[in-house]
Every structure is written in structure tokens, then in C-alpha cells.
N, C-alpha and C positions, 0 to 999 in steps of 0.2 A: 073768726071775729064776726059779730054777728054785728047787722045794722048800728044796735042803739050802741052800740062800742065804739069808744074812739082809742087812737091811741094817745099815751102818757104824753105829754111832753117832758122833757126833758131840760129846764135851764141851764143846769151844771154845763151840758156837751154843749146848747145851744150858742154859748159863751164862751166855748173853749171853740169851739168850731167858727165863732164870728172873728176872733183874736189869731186862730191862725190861716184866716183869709185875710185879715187887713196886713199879717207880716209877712205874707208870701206876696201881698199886692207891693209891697217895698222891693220887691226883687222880680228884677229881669228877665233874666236867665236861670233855670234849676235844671240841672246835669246830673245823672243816677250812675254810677262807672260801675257794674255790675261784668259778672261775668259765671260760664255754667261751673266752673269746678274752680277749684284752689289752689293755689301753687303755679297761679299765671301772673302775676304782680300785680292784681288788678288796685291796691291799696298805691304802690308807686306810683302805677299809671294815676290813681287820681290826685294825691302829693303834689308831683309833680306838675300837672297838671292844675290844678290850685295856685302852686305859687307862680307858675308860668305866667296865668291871665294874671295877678297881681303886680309883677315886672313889668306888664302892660298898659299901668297904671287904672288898673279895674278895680273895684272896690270886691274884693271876694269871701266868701263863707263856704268855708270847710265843714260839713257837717256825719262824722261817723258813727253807721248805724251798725257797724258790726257789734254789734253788744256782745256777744262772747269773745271778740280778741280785739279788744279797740286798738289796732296798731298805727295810727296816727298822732297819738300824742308822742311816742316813742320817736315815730319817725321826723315828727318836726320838733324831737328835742327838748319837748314840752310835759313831760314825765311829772307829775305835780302842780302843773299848771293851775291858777287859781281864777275862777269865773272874775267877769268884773263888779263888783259890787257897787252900785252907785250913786251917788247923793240921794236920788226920787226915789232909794228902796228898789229899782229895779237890775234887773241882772241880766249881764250879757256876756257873749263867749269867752273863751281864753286869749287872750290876743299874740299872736305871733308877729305880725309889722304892722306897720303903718297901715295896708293893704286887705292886711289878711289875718282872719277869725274863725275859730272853727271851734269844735264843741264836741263831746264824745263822752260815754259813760264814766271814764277813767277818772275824771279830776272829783266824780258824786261817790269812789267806791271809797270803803275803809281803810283800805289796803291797795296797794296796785295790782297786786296776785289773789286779789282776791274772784273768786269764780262768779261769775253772771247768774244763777239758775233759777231761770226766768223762761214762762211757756210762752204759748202765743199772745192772750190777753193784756197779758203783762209790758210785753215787749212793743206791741202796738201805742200800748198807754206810754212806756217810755218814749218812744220817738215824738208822737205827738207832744210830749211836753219838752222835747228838746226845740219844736215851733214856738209853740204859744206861752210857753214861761220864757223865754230867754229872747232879750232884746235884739235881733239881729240887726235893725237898722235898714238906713237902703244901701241895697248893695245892685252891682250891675251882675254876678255870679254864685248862685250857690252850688256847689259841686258837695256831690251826698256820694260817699264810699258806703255801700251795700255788700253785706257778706256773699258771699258764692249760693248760686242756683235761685230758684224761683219762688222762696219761702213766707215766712211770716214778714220778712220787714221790706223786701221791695212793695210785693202786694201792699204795706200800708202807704210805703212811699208814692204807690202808682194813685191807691187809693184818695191818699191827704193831701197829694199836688197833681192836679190832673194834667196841668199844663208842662209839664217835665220831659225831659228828651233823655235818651239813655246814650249811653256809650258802651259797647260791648270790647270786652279786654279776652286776648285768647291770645296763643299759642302759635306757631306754625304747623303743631302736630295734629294729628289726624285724629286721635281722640279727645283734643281740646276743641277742632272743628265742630268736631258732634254734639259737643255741648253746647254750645253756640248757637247751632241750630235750633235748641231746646229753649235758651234764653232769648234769641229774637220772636219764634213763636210765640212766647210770654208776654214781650211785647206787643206786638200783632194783636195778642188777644184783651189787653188790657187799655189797646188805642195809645200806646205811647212810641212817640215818634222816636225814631231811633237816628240819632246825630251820626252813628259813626261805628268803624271799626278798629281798634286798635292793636297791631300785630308785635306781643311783646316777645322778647327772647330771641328776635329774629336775625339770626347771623351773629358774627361776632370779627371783630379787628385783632388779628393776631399781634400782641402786642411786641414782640420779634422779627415777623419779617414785613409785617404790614395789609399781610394778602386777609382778604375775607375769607370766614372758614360756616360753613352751614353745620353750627352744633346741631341746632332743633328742625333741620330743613328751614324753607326760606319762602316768604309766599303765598302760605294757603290762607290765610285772612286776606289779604288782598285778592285772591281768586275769587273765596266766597264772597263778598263785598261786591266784586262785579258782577259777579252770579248774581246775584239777589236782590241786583240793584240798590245797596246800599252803600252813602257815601266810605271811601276808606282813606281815614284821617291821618293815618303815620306808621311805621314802625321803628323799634324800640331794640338796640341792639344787644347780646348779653354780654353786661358789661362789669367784671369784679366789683369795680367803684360805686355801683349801684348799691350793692348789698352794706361795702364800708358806712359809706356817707347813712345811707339807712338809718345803719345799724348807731351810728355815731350822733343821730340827730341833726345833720344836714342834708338834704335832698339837693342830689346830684345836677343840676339846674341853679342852686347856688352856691355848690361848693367846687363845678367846674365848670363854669358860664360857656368857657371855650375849648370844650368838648364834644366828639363827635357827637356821643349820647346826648349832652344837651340841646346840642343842635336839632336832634331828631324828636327832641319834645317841645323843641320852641317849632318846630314846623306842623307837631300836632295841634300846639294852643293856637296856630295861627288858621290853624283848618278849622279847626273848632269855633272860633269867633267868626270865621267869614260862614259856614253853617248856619251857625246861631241868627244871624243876623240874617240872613237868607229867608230861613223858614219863619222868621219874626215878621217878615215881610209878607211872604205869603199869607198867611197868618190874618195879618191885616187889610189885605186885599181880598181875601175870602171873609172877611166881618164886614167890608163894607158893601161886596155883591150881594150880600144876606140881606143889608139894611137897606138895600133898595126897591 
């Protein structure tokens, strides 16, 4: 570009960019539940974890950017769900309680089985206007379920909320370890602060004799967490009823309040908001040493 060049502006993005900074300035908290590979529950973990802060009387937004298997409206039973359409013309999430709203490609496709196939460009623009077209409101939680690994849509999540804190979901297994390693690097490199680790699959309650049985080993998220000094927020034990309720459109957190399992995610949501509020702190004491 030579001197007398300037560059274009652009009003289109300059508008879509001001509209999803004033509705991310409505919300407190944005939590990304990422994790390196698939087949770690990392969509329960954030479910779960969704409706938990909600129970807590938190105002919350579920927000699912896996565009190719948006598994959250199934899992909150919301298969068809319809946006809210409303008097001002504007539009807002799917509503599940009083509490809690969330939003996923699912309820925009033709079909429910119908395939995503959508590149990078594409996919960026979708998230983005899952912000700035749809009314979230104020909320004190948005919690964003992100597909597996370090691709096109955390990059825009890291990118389009800079202030976001991740939660890494893994395994006890040793090749779910390593990818882990690969997604907190991601983070590291992208400057987002990482809230947490959550160790799913871990152990399991023999539902016969009662003894604890180590299906997947037992541990190593908690290891690496204190390795790496990162805080480590709970784990998640492997539990049949996980999959039912899933699968059934109840998440296990409200269709067995008084379960071990949900115990063990109401001791995550509670890690999570004493975190949150932690680092919101810090946060603010490191703004006001700058303005002095």
C-alpha cells in the first residue's frame, strides 16, 4: 500500500462490530468449553454446566458454535425450538426456563439432518451473527460449546470476545491429556485466560456393590491442572444416566438433582463462579493500577 492509499472502510462490519460489542457489554461472564478431540463430553460438560449457573439463579446464554453437529438443542430437548420473535421486530434465543437461552444453528436449518457445509468464511460470519442479530439481553453467563480442537470457530470466539475465559474438558486418558495440552497452548497463544479443567469420565460407582471402579483411570486432569498451574474445577463421573437423560432431552443436573453425578457438576458450577468472580476481580484491580 503506498502512502496516498488508504484503506476502505467499511460500514457494513463497522455496525456489525459496534452491535456485538454493546451485546457482549450486556454480559458478564463468556465461558468457551472447548476441548482437543471428541468423545470427551465436552457438549455435557457445558449443558450441564449452563443449566447448573441457571439453578443458581443466574441469568444464562447457552450459545452452540458446533455448526456441523449442533448437539444442544437435542440435548436440552429443544429439537425444533423456535427463536423468539418479538413485538420491536427483534429476535432472541430459543428459550428453555425462566433462566436460560441458548441459540444454535439447528432451529435456522431446513431440516434437522440436514448437513452444515460451510468453510471457514462462512462459519465465522455465522457465529458472528449468532452475537449481533439475536437479542441476548443482560445476562450474568454466556457459556459457548465450541467443537473439538483449535479450528475456525474458537479462533473467532477468541477473536469476537476477547474477554472470554475457556474451560478445557478432557479425559483421564493419556491421549486425551495430550490434546489438552495442544488446546491450553491455543489458549496461551490467543491470551485467553483459562478458568479451568474439567476431568470427565472419571471413575465410575458401581451400581451393584457401590465400590468405585477406574473405567478410564482416574486423575490425570487433575494432575495436569496442578502441573500447569491451572485451576482444576471438578470431575465428572461415567455415568449410564448421563447418556439417557442426554439422549432423552433432560440433562442429568435436572432430571437427578440428587445424584452423585449431579453433585459433581453442581461442585463444578460452584468452582466456576467462585473463579469467575476471582479473576473479574483481579481484572479490575489491574484496570485501576493502569489508571493511575
Amino acid at each position: 500500500m503506498t502512502q496516498q492509499q488508504k484503506p476502505m472502510n467499511n460500514p457494513v462490519l463497522s455496525e456489525q462490530d459496534q452491535k456485538i460489542k454493546d451485546t457482549l457489554g450486556q454480559i458478564d461472564h463468556k465461558i468457551m468449553v472447548m476441548s482437543g478431540k471428541g468423545g470427551v463430553g465436552k457438549s455435557t460438560v457445558a449443558v450441564n454446566l449452563a443449566i447448573g449457573l441457571s439453578l443458581e439463579n443466574f441469568y444464562v446464554g447457552l450459545l452452540d458454535v458446533d455448526l456441523h453437529g449442533p448437539n444442544v438443542p437435542k440435548m436440552l430437548g429443544l429439537e425444533g425450538g423456535e427463536l423468539q420473535r418479538r413485538s420491536d421486530g427483534t429476535v432472541g434465543p430459543v428459550h428453555y426456563s425462566p433462566n436460560l437461552q441458548f441459540m444454535s444453528v439447528e432451529p435456522l436449518l431446513p431440516k434437522k439432518d440436514s448437513a452444515v457445509m460451510w468453510r471457514g468464511p462462512m462459519k465465522m460470519s455465522a457465529i458472528r451473527q449468532f452475537i449481533y442479530e439475536i437479542e441476548w439481553g443482560k445476562l450474568d453467563y454466556l457459556v459457548i460449546d465450541s467443537p473439538p480442537g483449535t479450528g475456525d470457530e474458537p479462533m473467532t470466539i477468541a477473536q469476537m470476545i476477547p474477554d472470554a475465559y475457556a474451560v478445557v474438558v478432557t479425559t483421564p486418558q493419556e491421549v486425551s491429556l495430550l490434546d489438552v495440552r495442544k488446546s491450553i497452548s491455543f489458549c496461551k497463544h490467543v491470551n485467553m485466560p483459562i478458568l479451568g479443567i474439567v476431568e470427565n469420565m472419571s471413575g465410575m460407582i458401581c451400581p451393584h456393590c457401590g465400590k468405585a471402579i477406574d473405567v478410564f483411570k482416574k486423575g490425570g486432569g487433575e494432575k495436569l491442572a496442578e502441573e500447569l498451574g491451572i485451576p482444576f474445577l471438578g470431575r465428572v463421573p461415567v455415568d449410564p444416566r448421563i447418556v439417557v437423560t442426554g439422549d432423552a432431552g433432560r440433562p442429568v443436573v435436572a432430571a437427578y438433582p440428587n445424584s452423585h453425578t449431579a453433585e459433581a457438576f453442581e461442585k463444578i458450577v460452584k468452582n466456576a463462579i467462585n473463579v469467575t468472580q476471582m479473576m473479574a476481580l483481579k481484572k479490575q484491580e489491574a484496570s485501576k493500577d493502569s489508571s493511575q
